[in-house]
C-alpha positions in Angstrom: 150.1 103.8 84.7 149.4 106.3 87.3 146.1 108.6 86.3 147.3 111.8 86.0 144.4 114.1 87.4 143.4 117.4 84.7 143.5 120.5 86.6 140.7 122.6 86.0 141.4 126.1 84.0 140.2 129.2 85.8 137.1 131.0 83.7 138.7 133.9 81.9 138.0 137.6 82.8 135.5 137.6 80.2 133.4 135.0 81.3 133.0 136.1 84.8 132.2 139.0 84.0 129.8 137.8 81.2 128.0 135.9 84.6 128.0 138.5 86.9 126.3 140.8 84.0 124.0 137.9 82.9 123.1 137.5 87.1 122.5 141.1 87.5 119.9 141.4 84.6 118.3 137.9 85.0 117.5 138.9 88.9 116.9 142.9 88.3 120.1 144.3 90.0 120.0 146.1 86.5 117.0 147.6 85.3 115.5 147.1 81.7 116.8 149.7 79.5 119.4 150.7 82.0 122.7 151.8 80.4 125.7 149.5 81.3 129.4 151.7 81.1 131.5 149.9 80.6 133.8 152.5 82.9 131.0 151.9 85.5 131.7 147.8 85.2 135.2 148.1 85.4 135.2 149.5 88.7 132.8 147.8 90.1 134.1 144.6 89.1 137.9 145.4 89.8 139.2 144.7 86.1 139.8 146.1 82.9 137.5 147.3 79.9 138.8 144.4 77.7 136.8 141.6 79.6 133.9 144.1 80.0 133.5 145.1 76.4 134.0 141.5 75.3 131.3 140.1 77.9 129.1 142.8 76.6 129.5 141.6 72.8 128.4 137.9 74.4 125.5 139.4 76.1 124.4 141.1 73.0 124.8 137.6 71.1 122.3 136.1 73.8 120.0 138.6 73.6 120.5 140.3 77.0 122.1 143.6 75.8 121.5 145.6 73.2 124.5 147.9 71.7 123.9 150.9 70.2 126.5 152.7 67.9 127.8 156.0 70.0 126.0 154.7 72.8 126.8 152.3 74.2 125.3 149.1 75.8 121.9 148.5 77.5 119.6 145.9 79.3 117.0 144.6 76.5 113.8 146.3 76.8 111.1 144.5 74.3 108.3 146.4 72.9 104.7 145.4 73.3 105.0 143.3 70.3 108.3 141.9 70.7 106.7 140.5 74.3 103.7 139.1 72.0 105.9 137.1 69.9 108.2 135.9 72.8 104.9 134.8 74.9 103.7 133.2 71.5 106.8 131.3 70.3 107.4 130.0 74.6 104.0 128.8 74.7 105.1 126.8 71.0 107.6 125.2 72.2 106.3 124.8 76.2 103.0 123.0 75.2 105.4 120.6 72.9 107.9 119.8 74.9 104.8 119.4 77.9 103.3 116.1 75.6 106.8 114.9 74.4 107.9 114.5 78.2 105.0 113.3 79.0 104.6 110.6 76.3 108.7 109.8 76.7 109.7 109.8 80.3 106.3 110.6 82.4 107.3 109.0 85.5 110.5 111.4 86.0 109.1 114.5 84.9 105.8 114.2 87.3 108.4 113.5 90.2 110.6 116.4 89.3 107.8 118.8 88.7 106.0 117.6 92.0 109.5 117.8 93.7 109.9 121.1 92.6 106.8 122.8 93.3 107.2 121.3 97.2 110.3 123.2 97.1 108.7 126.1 95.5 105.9 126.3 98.3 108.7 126.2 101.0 110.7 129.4 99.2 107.2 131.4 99.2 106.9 130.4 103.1 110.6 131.2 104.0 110.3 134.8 101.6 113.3 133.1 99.7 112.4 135.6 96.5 115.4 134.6 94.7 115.1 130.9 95.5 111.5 130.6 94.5 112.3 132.3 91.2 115.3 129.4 90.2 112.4 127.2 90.9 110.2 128.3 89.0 112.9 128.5 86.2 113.2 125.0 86.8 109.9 123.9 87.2 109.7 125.0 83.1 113.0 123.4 82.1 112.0 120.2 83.5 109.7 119.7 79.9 112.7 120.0 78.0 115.0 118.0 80.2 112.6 115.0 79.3 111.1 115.6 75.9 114.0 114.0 74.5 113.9 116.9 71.8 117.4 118.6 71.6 115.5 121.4 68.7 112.7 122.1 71.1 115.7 122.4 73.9 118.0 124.6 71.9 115.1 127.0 70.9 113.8 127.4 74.2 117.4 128.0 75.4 118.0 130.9 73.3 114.8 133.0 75.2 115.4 131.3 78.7 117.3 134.3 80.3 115.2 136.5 78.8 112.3 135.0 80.1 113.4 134.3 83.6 114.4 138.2 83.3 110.4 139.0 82.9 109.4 136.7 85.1 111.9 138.4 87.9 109.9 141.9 87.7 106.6 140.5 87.3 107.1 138.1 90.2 108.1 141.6 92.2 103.5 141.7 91.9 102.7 139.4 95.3 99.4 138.8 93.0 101.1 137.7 90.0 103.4 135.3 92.2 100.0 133.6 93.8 98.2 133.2 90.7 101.6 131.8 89.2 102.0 129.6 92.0 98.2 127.9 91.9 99.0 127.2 88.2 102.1 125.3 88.8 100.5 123.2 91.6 97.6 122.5 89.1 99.7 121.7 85.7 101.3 118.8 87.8 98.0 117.7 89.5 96.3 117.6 85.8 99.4 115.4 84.3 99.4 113.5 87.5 96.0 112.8 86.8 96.1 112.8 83.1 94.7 114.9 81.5 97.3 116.6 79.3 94.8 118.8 77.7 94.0 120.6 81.3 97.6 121.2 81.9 98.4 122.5 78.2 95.3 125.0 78.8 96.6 125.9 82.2 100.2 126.8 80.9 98.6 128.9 78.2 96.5 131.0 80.9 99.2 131.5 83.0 101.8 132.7 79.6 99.3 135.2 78.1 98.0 136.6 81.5 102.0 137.0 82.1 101.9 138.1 78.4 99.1 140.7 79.1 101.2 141.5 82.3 104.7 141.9 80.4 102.8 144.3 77.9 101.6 146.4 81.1 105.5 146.3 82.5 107.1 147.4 79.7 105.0 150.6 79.2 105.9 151.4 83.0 109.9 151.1 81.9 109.2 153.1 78.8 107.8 156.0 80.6 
């Protein structure tokens, strides 16, 4: 019988203009807090309100926007407490998911995470902001990719954008990015080595300096 070959649908209005939304706030083309109009969107993006109101209603589901009654939508902006608890629950489910991958598939984590940061150093060399940023993104997914923990996965998954959102503007710091970086490089020397307790302690400096830091960026925006 001759295989018949599935054509692949087109993503709906909606959903590309749920990505294009969810790219603009993850790599600060929209500001926290900003408004989003939806008359704005629509022609910007060339399409109708429909999609745009119905991305929006996703967004909000994810966390990204925030709808207000009257009006209208907005980037998330996170109070000094709300960045407490977000630092607090990452660094939960990071340091788990760190040991789990570890004790469960070592040998393919240390190779991605070394992998990764050689790519990262080469972004910071080429001034590939954006680039450096996915990899850094990555670099932290890699723990749940091989912790074998689909609960740890799913509730890191639900804060991801948010937290590679904050990590855009903070990285904007040059010092922020450095410190960030000398971390990364030591985590994977530490498990290389080891010594898991190192890394876990490393991770932790590095999420409540950026927790201390998100604190400090968040009072700019509410000015």
């Amino acid at each position: 019988m001759t295989e018949i070959l599935q054509i692949k649908r087109p993503d709906s209005l909606s959903k590309t203009a749920e990505d294009h939304i969810r790219k603009g706030i993850i790599n600060g083309t929209f500001r926290l807090g900003e408004a989003l109009p939806e008359v704005k969107l629509s022609n910007a993006m060339g399409i109708s309100k429909t999609p745009i109101r119905e991305a929006l209603s996703a967004l909000n589901l994810q966390g990204l926007v925030q709808i207000f009654p009257h009006r209208g939508a907005f980037v998330f902006s996170l109070s000094q407490e709300d960045v407490v608890q977000l630092c607090q629950y990452r660094l939960i489910l990071e340091s788990a998911a760190m040991e789990q991958a570890i004790d469960k598939n070592s040998y393919a984590l240390l190779d991605e995470l070394a992998d990764t940061v050689s790519k990262m150093s080469e972004a910071r060399e080429a001034d590939e902001f954006e680039q450096y940023l996915e990899l850094d993104a990555e670099f932290h997914h890699a723990f749940f990719r091989h912790c074998e923990n689909s609960y740890l996965r799913d509730g890191y998954q639900k804060v991801g954008d948010i937290v590679q959102t904050m990590r855009t503007h903070l990285s904007k710091r040059s010092e922020q990015t450095a410190k960030s970086f000398a971390e990364h490089e030591a985590i994977v020397t530490f498990l290389c080595e080891g010594k898991v307790k190192a890394a876990k302690n490393t991770l932790k400096r590095q999420i409540t300096r950026g927790e201390r830091s998100y604190s400090d960026l968040v009072g700019v925006n509410q000015m």
